[in-house]
N, C-alpha and C positions, 0 to 999 in steps of 0.2 A: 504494500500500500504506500509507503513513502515512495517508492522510487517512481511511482507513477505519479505520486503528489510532484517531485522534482522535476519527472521529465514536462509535466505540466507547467513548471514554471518556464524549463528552458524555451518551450512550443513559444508562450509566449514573449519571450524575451525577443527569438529571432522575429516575429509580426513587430514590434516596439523598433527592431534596427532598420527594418523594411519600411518601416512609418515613424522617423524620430521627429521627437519635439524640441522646441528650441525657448523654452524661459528666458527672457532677461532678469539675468544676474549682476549685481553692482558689488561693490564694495560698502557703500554707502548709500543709501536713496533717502531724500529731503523732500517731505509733503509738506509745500508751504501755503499759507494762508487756507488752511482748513479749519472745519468746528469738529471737534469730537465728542463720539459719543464714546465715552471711556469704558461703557458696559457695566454700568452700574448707579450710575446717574440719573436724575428725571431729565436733566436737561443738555446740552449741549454746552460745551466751552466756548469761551470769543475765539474770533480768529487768531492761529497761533500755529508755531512748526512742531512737524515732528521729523525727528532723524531715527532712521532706522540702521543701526552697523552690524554688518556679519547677518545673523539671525536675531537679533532681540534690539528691543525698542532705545534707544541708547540717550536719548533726549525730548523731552518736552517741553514746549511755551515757549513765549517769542523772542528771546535773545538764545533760541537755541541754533546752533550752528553745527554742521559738516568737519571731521575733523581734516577732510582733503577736499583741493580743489576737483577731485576728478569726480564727486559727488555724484549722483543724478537726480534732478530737482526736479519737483512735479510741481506745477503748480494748481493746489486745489481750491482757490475763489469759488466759491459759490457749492462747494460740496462739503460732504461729512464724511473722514475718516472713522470707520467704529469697527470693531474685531469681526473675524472671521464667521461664518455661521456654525454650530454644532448640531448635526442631526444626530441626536442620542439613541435611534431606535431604526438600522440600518441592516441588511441582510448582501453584504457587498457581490456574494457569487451567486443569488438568486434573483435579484432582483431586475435580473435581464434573461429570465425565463419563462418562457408561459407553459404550463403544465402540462403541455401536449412536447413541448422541445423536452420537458424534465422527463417525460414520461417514454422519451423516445427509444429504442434500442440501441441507435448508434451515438448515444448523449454520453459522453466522456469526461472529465474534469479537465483535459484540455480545451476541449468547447466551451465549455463552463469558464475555464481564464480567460479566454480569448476576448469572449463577450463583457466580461467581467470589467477589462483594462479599458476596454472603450469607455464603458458607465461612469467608470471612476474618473477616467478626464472629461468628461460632462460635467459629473458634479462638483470637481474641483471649480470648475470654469461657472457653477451657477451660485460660487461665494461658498459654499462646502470646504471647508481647510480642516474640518477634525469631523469624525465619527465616529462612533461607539457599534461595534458589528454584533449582535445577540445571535448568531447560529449560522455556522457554512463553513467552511474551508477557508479562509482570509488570510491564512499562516503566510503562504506563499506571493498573492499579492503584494500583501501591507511590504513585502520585504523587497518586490522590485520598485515599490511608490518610495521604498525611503531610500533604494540606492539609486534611483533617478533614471530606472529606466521605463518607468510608465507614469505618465500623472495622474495625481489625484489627493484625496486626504490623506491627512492622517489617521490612521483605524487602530481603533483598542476593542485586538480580537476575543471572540468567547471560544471560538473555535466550534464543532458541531453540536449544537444543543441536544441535552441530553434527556433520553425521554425513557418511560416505563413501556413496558410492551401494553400494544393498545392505547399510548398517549399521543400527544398534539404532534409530537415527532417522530412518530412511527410512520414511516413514511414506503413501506412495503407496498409492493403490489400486492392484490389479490391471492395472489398465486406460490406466495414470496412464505415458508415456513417460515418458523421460529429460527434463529440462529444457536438456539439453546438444544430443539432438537435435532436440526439437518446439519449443523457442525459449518454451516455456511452463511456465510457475509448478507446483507441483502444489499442490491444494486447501489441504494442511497447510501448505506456503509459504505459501501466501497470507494466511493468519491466522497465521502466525508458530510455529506448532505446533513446526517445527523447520527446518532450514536442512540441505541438501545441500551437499557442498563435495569436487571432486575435485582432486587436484595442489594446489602449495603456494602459486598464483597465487588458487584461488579461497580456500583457508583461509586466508591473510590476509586476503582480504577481508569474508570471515564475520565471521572474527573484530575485525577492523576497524569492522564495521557496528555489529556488537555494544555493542564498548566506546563507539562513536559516542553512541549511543542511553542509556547510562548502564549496562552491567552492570559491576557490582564485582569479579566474573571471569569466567571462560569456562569452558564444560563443552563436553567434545568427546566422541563414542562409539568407547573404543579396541577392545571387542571386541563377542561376541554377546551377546544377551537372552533373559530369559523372554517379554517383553511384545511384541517383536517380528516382523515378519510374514517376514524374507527370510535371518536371521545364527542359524546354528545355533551353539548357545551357546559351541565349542571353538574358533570364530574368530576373527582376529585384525584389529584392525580400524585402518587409514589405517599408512604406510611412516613410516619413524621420521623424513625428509626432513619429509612434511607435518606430522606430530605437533611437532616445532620450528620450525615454523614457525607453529603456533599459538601457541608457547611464546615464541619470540620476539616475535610483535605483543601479547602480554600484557604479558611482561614491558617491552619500552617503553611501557606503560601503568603498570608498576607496581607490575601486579597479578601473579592467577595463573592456570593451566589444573589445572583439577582432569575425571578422566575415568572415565567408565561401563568398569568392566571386572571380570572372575572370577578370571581364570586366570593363572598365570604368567608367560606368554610376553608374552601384550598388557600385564602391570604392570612387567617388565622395561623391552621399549621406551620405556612411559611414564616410567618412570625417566631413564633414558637420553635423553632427547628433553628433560627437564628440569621434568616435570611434578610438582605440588608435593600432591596428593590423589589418593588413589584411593577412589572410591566402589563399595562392595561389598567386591569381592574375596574374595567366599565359597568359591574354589576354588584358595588359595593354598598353598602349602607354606612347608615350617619356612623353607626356605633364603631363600624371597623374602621372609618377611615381616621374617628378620634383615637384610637391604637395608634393607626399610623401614626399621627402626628404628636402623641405621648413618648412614640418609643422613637421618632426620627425615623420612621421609615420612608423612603423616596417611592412617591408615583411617579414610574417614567410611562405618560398619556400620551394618546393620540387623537386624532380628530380626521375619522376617516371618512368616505362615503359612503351613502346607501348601496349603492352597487355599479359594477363597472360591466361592460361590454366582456369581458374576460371572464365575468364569474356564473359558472354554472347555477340553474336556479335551485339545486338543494342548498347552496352555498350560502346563495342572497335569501333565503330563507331566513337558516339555520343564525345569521348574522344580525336578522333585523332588533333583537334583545342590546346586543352591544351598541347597532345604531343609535338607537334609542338612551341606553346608558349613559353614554358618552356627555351627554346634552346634560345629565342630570351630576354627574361627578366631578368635571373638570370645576365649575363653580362651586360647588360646595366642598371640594377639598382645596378651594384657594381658603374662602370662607374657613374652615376648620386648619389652618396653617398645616399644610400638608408641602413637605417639603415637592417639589412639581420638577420632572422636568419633561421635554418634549422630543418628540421624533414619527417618523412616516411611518414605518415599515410596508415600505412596499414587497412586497414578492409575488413571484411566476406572474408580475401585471407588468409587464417592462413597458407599456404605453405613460401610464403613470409620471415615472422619473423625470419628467422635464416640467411636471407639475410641483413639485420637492416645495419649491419657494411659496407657493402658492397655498401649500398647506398650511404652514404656518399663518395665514391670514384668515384660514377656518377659524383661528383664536380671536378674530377679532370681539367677538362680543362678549368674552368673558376677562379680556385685559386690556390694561390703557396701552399706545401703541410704545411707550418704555416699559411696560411690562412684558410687553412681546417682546421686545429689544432683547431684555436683560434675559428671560429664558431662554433664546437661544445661543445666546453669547454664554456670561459669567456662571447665569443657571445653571446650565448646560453639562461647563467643564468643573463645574464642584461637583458634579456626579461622577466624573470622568475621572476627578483627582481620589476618589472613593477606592481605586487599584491601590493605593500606597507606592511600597516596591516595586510593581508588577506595570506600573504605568511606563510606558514604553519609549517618552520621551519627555527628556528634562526640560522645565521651566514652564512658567503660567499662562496660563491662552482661556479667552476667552474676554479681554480686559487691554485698553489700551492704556498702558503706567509705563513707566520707566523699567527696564528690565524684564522685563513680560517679551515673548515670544511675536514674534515677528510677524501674524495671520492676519491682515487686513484687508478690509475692502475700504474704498473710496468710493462714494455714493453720491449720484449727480441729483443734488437738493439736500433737504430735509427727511431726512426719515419720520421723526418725533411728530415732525406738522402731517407729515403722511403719508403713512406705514404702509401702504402700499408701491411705494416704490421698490420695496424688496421681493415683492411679486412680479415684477421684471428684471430679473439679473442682465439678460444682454442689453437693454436700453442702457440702464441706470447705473452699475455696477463698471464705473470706469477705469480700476484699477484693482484688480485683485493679486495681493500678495499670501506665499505660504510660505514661513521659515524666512522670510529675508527676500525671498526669490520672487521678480512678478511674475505670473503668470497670464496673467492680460492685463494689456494696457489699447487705452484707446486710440492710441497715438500710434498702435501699430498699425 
């Protein structure tokens, strides 16, 4: 299985030298005469510079200066410097699948990269500089995105999410036995899609495998799904025994389990078990979500649609509870201080993804547009910094300060006055920087 994870990565390496990209790289880059949104602020700064040296923000405010003439100075009159965006709730190798490519025979984890490296310089280029991947094979991307031979974000891998037989990631055909009793891989094993794991002999191992391989945490499936083919959505998913014992070979990494669940019952347990994220959670009530925010637990929400041209109608069915939910939790667990953060999770809909920005503006009517600001900036990457050790690159993002990491966009206007300019990244979005490096500029 690794050397097919490898030969996957070299497939696409040689498509990356066949199609290279060319970033402008500085030494230094000077955004003068911008306002900043610092990601954390209600309001904007006066006009003032910023120098960016190397990879991190090296100066702010208006006697700030270049420390060489050979600088490169942008001049941003009339726009707003503010950090990079963070999609917290990303699936980087499926999300440019549609379930009949997944479902296919000749579907490989080379195809899987291939397709994968495209989406990821898409979303780099629609203001995307950091993401948080909850389930798929990401090991091998994230590692040609940081030696620079494919663009895209930054990803803090979970690696294959890990599911009970019969859970949200069991992802078997029909046809497909147990691996327990035919001594055999299923298809989606095998390209790393997702990881079965019964008793707390194999979830550590899962999880074990996992953090081996480099994920910054672990995502386990505690209940049912829309997207899934065997867990009707009011079930409860792995015994609270295996659920801490995820928790445990985590936390001797470090790190955290954060886990796929709706309902009450399965976000209880996870509590209980010691799990530090719940993703979803669109079918919570008042009582659990004051847990949540007694014990610090993070909602990482979304704000999806009713249904897309891609989803089968048992799907759009089985879904319509969580539609529904969604409307009634995001506000009431702002209301109940419920630590919040945000993300798509698109998957098998790759129509979707160029929509990414746009989601974020389904939030409009539960936040001011600096509240949207800050969730998916500062929000964002205080979940992201929740790896501890395990977080995969040094220094602060999500916040434009002095020493803080280098992910910017330049945004032609106001955001603050109107947040909808961030729902068009190629108009608006006149300068996107990752790490120090532009990655578009409008002036190309």
């Amino acid at each position: 299985m690794i050397s097919a994870y490898l030969r996957a990565g070299l497939a696409v390496l040689t498509a990356c030298l066949l199609a290279p990209f060319a970033p402008l790289a500085a030494q230094e880059v000077v955004f003068s005469n911008v306002r900043v949104f610092d990601g954390t602020a209600d309001t904007l700064s006066a006009p003032t510079t910023v120098v960016v040296r190397g990879n991190v923000i090296a100066a702010i405010g208006p006697d700030a200066a270049p420390a060489s003439p050979e600088a490169t100075v942008i001049d941003g009159t009339g726009q707003t410097l503010m950090p990079g965006l963070i999609d917290n709730h990303v699936h980087m190798m499926f999300n440019s699948l549609a379930p009949a490519e997944m479902a296919a025979p000749d579907m490989s984890l080379e195809k899987v990269m291939a397709l994968s490296a495209a989406q990821s310089r898409a979303m780099l280029l629609r203001g995307f500089t950091a993401v948080r991947d909850v389930g798929g094979p990401s090991f091998q991307l994230k590692r040609l995105i940081d030696s620079g031979k494919v663009m895209g974000p930054r990803i803090w891998p979970s690696g294959p999410m890990i599911s009970q037989t019969s859970g949200h990631a069991d992802l078997r055909g029909p046809d497909e036995p147990s691996r327990r009793f035919s001594g055999k891989m299923s298809k989606a094993e095998e390209i790393w899609a997702s990881v079965v794991a019964d008793g707390r002999d194999e979830v550590l191992t899962a999880v074990r495998e996992n953090l081996r391989l480099g994920a910054s945490q672990i995502k386990i499936a505690a209940g049912g799904g829309t997207s899934s083919e065997y867990d009707p959505l009011d079930v409860t998913q792995y015994t609270l025994d295996e659920m801490k014992a995820a928790v445990d070979a985590a936390s001797d990494w470090n790190t955290y389990v954060t886990v796929h669940a709706y309902h009450p019952k399965s976000v209880r347990r996870a509590i209980e078990a010691g799990v530090k994220v719940i993703e979803h959670g669109n079918l919570l009530d008042e009582d659990t979500l004051k847990l949540m925010a007694e014990k610090g637990i993070w909602l990482s929400g979304q704000m999806l649609v009713d249904s897309t041209e891609a989803m089968d109608p048992k799907r759009r069915e089985k879904r319509k509870p969580v539609i529904e939910g969604q409307k009634i939790v995001w506000p009431m667990a702002k209301r109940l201080g419920v630590k919040l953060a945000w993300g798509t999770d698109f998957l098998f809909e790759p129509d979707l993804n160029a929509q990414q920005n746009a989601y974020i503006l389904r939030l409009k009517p539960y936040f001011t547009p600096a509240e949207l600001l800050k969730l998916v900036t500062s929000g964002n990457a205080e979940l992201l910094a929740l790896s501890g050790p395990r977080t995969p690159y040094e220094g602060r993002l999500g916040v434009v300060e002095q020493g803080a990491l280098a992910d910017l966009i330049l945004v032609r206007g106001d955001p603050l006055a109107d947040i909808d300019l961030i729902g068009d990244p190629a108009r608006n979005f006149t300068v996107i920087m990752k790490d120090g490096v532009i990655v578009k500029s409008a002036a190309e």
